[in-house]
N, C-alpha and C positions, 0 to 999 in steps of 0.2 A: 801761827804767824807771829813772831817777836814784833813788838813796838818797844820805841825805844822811853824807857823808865827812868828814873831818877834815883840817886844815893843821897841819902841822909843823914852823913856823919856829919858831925862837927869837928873841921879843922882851925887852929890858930892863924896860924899864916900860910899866905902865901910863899911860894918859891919857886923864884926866877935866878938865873945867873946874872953876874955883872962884871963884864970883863973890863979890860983897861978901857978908861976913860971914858967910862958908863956908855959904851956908844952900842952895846949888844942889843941884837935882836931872838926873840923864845919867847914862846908857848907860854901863859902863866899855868902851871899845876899843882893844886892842894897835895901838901904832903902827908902822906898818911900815917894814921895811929903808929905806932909800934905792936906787931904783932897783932896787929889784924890783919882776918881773911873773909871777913862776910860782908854781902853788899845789902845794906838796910835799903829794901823796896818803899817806895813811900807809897804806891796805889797798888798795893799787892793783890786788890778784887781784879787789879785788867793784867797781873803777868800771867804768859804764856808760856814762857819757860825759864830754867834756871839759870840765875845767871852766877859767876864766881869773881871773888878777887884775883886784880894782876900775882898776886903774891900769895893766893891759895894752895898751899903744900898740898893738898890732893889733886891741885889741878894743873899743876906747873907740867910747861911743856918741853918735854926733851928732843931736840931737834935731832937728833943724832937716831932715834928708836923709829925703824923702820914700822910701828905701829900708827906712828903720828901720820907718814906720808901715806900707809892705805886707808886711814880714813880719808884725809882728802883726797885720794882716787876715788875709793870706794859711794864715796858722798856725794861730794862735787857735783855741780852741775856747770856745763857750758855750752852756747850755742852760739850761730852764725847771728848776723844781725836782721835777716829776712825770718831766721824762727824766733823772733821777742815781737812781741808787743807792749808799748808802754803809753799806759793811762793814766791821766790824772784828774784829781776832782777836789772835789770838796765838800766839806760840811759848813755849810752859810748858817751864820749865827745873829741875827738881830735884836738885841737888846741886851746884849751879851751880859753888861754888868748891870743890871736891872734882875727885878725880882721876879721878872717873867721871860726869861729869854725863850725866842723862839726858833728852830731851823727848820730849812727850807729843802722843801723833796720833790721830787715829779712822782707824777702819774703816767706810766708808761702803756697806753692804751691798745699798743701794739702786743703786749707777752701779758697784760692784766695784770703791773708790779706797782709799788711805793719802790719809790728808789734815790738816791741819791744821784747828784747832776756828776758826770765824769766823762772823758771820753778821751781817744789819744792825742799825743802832741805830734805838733809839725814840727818840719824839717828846722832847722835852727831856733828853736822852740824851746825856752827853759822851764822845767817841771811846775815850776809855782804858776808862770805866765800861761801856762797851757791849763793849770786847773782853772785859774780864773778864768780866761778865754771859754774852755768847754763850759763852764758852768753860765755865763750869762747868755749863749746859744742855745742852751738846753731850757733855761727857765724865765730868758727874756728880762735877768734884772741883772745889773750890774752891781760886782763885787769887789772886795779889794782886800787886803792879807787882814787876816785879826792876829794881832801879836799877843801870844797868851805866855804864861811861862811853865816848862815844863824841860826833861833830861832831851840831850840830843848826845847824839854820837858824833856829829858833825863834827870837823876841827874847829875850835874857837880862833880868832884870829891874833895873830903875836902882837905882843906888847914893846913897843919900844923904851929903852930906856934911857933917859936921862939924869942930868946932875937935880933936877928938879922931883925925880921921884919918876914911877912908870905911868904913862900914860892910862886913860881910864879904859878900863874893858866894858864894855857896855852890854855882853853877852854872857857872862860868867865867866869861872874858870873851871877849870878842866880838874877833876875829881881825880888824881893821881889811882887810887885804891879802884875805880870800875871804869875810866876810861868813858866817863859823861861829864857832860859839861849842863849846868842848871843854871837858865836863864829867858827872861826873854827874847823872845823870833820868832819869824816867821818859818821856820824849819818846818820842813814835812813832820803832823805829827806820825805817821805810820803809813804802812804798804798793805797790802792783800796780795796773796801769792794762795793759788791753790794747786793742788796735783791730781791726775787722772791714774786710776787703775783699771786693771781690766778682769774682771774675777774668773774664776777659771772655767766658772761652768757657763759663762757668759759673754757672748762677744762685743755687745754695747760697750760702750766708757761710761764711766761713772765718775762722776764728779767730788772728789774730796779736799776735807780743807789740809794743807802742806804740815799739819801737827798732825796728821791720822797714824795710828799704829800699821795699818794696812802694807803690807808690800805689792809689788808687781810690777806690771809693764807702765812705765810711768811714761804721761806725756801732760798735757799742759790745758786747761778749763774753759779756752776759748772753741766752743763745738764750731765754730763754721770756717776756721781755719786751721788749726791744732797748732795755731800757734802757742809761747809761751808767755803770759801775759800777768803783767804786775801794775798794779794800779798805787799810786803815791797819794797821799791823802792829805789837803792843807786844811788849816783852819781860816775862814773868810768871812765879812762883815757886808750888809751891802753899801753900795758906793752912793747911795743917794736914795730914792727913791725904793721902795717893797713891791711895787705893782708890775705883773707883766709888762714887757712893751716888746709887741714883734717886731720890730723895729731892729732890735741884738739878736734876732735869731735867724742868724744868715741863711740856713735850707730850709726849706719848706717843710720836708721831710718831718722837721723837728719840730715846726711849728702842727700839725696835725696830730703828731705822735706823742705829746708829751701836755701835762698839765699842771700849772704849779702851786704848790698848797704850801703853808706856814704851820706848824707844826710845834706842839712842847715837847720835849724831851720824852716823856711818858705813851705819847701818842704818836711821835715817830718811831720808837722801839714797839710797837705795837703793829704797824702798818708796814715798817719796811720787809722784803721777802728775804731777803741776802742776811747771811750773818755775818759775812764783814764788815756791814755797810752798820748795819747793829752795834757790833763793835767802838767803831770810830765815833760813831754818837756819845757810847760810854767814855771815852778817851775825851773827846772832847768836852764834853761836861764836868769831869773829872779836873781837867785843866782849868775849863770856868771856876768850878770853888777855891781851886790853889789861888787863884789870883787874890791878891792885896787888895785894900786899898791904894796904898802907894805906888803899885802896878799898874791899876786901873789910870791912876794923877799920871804916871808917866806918860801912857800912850794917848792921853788927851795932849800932856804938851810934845809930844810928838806930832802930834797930828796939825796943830797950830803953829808948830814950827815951819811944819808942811803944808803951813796953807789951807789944812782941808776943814 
């Protein structure tokens, strides 16, 4: 499963356009080296797979070679919107920039797992609001975004320009040479996506993860529906208080089913069953050490700018 990474060149300047009367709007994007094609991984322990420069002469795309359009036949996937399922969750981080930070897992008493809090979004439901939402239903403590800094694919948002100079970007800019942007946000740090095959001497499904060399009859990891299911993964802080309260967890269901434990890094990779849930742990702690000092000053006076 790709997460998305960070580039690590050093560019001078920025470049934006400026048309008459400095009144344009654009994207800021780092201009790249001359004659570069390789994208410098900065957590090269969590890629997944390879990834190449816009400008990579072995990997430039010829739109005209009817090779480029069967791969994406041949690859592609699509489906109606009754066959997806979409989940979201989180990794809850308490003491984030402390010498002990801890995150927070259930105990799922139902299937005998460690697991991270996640579940699907409702209907007009936006991915981050629905991780935090599942997560304080599932473990009874309320949470709120951790803004750490790390690559996103995201679009950054355009810069206006004036006779005064461009406005400030507060998210990074967008790395011309890999098409990331490095910055603080609350952005998804990554997804889970896996795939089903069916082996031939075998008629069960078997659960694999979406990077398996395996081919076959592919369908999707959710067994009690077959739907296709991808779960979005934020990073989050709690909103107050560490302690259960049933109080946030609206079904029952969830309060019988689930139990919540505080966890170091070492000891939730040790307990969780899922390896993608493993994963995002590593991603996220990963993100904990990039962060600054002056990272950490930021999202304090964010947060008192906010009141909180």
């Amino acid at each position: 499963m790709p997460v998305a990474l960070m580039a690590n060149g050093s560019h001078e300047k920025s470049m934006w356009s400026i048309a008459k009367k400095n009144q344009s709007t654009t994207r800021p994007v780092k201009a790249p080296p001359k004659g570069a094609a390789r994208v410098v991984r900065k957590f090269k322990e969590l890629a997944r797979r390879e990834l190449w420069a816009k400008n990579d002469p072995n990997h430039r795309v010829d739109w005209k070679d009817d090779r480029v359009w069967d791969k994406i036949t041949n690859e592609g996937r699509y489906h109606a919107a009754d066959e997806l399922m979409v989940s979201c969750g989180t990794v809850t981080v308490d003491g984030a920039d402390s010498a002990q930070p801890k995150v927070m897992a259930v105990y799922n008493k139902n299937i005998g797992i460690y697991q991270l809090p996640k579940g699907r979004k409702n209907f007009g439901e936006g991915f981050l609001e629905a991780a935090l939402r599942e997560t304080a239903e599932e473990t009874g403590v309320a949470v709120m975004p951790l803004r750490l800094r790390f690559g996103s694919r995201s679009t950054p948002p355009k810069l206006v320009q004036t006779k005064d100079g461009p406005r400030e970007d507060k998210y990074g800019i967008e790395d011309a040479l890999s098409g990331i942007t490095e910055g603080l946000s609350n952005e998804s740090i990554g997804a889970s996506e896996c795939k089903l095959f069916k082996p031939r001497h075998d008629m069960s499904w078997i659960i694999t993860p979406a990077s398996s060399p395996s081919r076959g009859d592919y369908g999707n990891p959710d067994p009690a529906t077959n739907a296709w299911r991808h779960i979005y993964w934020y990073a989050a802080r709690p909103a107050g208080d560490t302690t259960r309260d049933e109080s946030r967890m609206t079904e029952e269901e969830d309060r019988k089913k689930f139990t919540t434990f505080w966890f170091s890094e070492a000891e939730a990779m040790s307990l969780l069953k899922l390896e993608d849930e493993k994963f995002m742990i590593q991603v996220t702690f990963a993100y904990l050490r990039n962060m600054s000092a002056t990272d950490w000053a930021s999202n304090r006076n964010r947060d008192k700018s906010e009141g909180i």
